[in-house]
The first five atom37 places (N, CA, C, CB, O) and aatype in JSON, in Angstrom:
{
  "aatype": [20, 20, 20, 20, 20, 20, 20, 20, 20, 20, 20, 20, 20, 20, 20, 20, 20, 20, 20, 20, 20, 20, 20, 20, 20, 20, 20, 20, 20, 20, 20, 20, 20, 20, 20, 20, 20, 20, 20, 20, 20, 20, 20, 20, 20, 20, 20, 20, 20, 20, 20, 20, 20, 20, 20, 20, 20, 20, 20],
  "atom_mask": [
    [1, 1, 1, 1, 1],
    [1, 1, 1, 1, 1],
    [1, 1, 1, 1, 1],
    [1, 1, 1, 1, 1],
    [1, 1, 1, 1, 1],
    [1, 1, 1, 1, 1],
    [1, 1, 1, 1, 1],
    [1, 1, 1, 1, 1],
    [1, 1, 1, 1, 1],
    [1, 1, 1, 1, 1],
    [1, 1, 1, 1, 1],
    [1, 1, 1, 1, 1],
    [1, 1, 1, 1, 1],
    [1, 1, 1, 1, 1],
    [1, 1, 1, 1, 1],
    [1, 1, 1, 1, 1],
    [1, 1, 1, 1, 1],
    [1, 1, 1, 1, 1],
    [1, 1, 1, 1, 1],
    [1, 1, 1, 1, 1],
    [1, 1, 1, 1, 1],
    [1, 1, 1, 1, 1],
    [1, 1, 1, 1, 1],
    [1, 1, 1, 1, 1],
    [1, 1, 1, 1, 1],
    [1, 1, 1, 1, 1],
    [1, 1, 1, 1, 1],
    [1, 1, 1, 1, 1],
    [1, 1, 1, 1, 1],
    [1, 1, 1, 1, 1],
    [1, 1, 1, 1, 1],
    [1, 1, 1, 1, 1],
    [1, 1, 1, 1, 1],
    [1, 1, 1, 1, 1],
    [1, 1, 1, 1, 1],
    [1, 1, 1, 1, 1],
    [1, 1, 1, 1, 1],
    [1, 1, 1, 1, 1],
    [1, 1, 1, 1, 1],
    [1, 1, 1, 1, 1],
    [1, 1, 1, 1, 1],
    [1, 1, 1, 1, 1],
    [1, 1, 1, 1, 1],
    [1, 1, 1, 1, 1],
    [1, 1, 1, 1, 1],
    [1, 1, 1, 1, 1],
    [1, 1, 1, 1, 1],
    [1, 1, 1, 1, 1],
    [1, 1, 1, 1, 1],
    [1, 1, 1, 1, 1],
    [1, 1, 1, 1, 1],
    [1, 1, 1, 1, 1],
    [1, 1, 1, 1, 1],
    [1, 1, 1, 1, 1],
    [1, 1, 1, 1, 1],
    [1, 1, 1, 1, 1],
    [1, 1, 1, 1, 1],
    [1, 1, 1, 1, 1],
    [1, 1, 1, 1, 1]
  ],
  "atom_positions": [
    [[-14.14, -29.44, -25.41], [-13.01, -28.97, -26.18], [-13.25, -27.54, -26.67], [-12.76, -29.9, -27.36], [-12.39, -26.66, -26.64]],
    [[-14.57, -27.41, -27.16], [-14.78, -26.31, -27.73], [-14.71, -24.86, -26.26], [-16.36, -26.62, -28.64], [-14.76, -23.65, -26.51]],
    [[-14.63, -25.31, -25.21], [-14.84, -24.37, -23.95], [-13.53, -23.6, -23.91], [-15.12, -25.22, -22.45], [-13.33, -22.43, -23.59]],
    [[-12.62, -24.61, -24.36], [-11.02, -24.38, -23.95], [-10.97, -22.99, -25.25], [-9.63, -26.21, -24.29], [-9.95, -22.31, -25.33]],
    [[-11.64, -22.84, -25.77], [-11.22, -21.65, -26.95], [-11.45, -20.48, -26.37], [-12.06, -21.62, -28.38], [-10.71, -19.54, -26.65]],
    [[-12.54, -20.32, -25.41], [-12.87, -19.66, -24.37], [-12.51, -19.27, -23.06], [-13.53, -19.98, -24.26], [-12.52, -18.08, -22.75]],
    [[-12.12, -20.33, -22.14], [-11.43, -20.53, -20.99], [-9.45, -20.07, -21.54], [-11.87, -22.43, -20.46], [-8.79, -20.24, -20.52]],
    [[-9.15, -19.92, -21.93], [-7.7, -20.12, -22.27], [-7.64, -18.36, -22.75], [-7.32, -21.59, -23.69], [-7.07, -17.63, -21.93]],
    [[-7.94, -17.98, -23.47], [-7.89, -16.62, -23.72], [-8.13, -15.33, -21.84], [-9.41, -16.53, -25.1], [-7.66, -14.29, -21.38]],
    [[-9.04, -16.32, -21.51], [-9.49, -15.23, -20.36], [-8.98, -15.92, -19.09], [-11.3, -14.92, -20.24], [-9.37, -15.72, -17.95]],
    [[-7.95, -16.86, -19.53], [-7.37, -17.18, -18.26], [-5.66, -16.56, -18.88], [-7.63, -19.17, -17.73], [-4.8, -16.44, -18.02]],
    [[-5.41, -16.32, -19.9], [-4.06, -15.23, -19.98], [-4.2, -13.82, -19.6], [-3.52, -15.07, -21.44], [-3.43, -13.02, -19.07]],
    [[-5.64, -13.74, -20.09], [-5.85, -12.15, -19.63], [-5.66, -11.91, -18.09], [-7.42, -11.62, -19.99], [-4.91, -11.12, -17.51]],
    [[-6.47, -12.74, -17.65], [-6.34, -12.66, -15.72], [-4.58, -12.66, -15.66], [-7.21, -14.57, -14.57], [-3.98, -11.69, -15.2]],
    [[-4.08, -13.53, -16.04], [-2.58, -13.54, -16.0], [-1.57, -12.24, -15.99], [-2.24, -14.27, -17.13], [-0.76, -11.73, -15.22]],
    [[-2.22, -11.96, -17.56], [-1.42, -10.47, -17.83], [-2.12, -9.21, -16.74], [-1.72, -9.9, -19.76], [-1.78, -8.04, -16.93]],
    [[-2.79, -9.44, -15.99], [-3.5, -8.6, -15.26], [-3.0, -8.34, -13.85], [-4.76, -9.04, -15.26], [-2.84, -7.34, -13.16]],
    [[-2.74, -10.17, -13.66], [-1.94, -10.26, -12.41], [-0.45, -9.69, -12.34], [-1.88, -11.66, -12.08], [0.32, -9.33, -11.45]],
    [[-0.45, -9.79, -13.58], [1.5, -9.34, -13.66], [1.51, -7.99, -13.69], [2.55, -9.86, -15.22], [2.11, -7.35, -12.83]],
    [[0.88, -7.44, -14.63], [0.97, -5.47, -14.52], [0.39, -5.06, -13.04], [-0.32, -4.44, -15.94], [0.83, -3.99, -12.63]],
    [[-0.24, -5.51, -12.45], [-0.68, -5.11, -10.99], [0.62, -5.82, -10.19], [-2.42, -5.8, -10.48], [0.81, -4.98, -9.32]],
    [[1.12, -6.35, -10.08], [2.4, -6.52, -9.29], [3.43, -5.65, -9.81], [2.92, -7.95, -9.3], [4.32, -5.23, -9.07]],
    [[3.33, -5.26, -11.46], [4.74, -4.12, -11.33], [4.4, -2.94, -11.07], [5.66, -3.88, -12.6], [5.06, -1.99, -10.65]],
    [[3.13, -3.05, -11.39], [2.58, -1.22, -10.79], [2.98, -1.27, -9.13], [0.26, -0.82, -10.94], [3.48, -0.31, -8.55]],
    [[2.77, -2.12, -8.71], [2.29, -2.26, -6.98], [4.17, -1.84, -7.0], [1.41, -4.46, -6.02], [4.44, -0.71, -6.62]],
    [[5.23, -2.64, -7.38], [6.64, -2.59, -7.29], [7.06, -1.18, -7.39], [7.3, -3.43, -8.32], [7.6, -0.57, -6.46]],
    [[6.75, -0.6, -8.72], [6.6, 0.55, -9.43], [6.58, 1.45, -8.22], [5.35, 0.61, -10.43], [7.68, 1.58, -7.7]],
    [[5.2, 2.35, -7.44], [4.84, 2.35, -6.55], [5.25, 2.06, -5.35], [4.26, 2.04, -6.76], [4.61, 2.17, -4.3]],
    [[6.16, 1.74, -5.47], [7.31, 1.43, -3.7], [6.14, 0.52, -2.65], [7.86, 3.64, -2.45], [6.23, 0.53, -1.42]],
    [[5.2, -0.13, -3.32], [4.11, -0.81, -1.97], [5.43, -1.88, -1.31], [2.19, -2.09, -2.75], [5.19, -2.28, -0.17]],
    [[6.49, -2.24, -1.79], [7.35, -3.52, -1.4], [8.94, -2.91, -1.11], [7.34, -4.8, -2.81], [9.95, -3.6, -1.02]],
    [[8.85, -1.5, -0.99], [10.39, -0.88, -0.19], [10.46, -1.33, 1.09], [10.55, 0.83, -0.01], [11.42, -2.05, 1.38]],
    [[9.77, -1.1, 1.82], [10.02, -1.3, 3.24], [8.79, -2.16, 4.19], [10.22, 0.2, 3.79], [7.84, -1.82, 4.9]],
    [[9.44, -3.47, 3.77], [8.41, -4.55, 4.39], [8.19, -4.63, 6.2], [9.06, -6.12, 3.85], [7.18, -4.85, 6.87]],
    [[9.61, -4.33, 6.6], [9.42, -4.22, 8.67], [9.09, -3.33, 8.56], [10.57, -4.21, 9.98], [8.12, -3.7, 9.23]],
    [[8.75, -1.82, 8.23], [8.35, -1.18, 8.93], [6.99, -0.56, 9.2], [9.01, -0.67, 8.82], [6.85, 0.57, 9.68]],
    [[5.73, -1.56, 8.77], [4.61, -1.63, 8.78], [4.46, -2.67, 9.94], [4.09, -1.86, 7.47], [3.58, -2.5, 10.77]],
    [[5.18, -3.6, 10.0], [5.23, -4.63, 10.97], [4.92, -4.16, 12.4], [6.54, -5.25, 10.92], [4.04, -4.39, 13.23]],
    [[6.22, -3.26, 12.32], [6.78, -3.12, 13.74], [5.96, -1.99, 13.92], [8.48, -2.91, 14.02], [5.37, -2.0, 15.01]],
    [[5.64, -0.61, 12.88], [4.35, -0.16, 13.16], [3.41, -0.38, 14.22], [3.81, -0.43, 12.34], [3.36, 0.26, 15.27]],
    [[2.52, -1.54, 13.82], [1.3, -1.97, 14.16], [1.91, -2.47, 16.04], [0.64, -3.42, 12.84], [1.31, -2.01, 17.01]],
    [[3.02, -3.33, 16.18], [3.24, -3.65, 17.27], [4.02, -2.49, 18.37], [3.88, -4.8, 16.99], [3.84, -2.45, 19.59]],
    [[4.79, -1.71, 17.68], [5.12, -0.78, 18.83], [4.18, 0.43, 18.85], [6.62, -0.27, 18.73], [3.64, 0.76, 17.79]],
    [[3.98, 1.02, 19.84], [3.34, 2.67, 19.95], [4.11, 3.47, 19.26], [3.27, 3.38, 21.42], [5.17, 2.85, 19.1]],
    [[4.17, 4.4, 18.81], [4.78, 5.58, 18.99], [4.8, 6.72, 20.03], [4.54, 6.01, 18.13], [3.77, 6.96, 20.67]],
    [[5.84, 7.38, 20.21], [5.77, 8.11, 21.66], [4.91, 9.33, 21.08], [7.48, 8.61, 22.47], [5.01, 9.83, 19.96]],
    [[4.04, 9.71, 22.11], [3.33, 11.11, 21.48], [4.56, 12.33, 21.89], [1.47, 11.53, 22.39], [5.26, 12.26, 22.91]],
    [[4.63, 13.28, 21.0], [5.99, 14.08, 21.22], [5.24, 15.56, 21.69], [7.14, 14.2, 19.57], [4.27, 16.1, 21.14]],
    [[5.94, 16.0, 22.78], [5.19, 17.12, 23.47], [4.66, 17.94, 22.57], [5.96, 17.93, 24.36], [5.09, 17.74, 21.43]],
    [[3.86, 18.79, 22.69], [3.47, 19.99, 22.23], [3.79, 20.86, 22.57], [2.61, 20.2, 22.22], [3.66, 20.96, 23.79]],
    [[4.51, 22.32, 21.72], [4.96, 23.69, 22.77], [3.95, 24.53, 23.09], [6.02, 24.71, 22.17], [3.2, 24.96, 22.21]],
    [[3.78, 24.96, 24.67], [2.92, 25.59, 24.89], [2.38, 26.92, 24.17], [3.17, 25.66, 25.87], [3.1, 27.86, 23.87]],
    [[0.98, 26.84, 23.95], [0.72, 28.14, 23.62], [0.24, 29.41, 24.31], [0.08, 27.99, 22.89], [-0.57, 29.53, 25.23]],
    [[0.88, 30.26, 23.68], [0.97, 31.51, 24.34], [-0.38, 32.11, 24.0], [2.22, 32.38, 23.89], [-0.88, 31.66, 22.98]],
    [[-1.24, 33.28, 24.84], [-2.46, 33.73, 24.59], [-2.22, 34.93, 24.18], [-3.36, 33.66, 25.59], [-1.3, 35.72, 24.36]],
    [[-3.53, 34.95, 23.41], [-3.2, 36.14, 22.3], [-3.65, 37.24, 23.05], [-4.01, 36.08, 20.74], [-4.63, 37.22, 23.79]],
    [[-2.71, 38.47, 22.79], [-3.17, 39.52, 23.46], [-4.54, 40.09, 22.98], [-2.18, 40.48, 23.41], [-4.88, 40.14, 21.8]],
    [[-5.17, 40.43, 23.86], [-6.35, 40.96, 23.52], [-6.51, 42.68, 24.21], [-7.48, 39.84, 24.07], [-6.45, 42.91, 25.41]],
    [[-6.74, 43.78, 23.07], [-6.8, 44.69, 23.03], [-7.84, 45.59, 22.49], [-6.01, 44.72, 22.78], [-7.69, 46.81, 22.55]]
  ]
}
């Protein structure tokens, strides 16, 4: 019985800990755009040309 005076305080704290780290994380846009990490990982992206470079005159 006497544990619960102990256990109960530091099991709200974990609580309130868990909750401000989910609104920070919200806060923080980590949960705007859930597909497009998805589809990320599964499609490539096309590599997009590069414009040629020109050589530097040398004088």
């Amino acid at each position: 019985m006497e544990s619960l005076y102990f256990l109960i305080p530091i099991s709200m704290a974990f609580v309130a800990l868990a909750i401000g780290l989910y609104f920070w994380a919200v806060k923080g846009g980590q949960y705007d755009d859930l597909e497009l990490e998805g589809k990320r990982i599964l499609f490539e992206q096309e590599a997009k040309p590069q414009a040629p470079q020109q050589p530097e005159d040398q004088a």
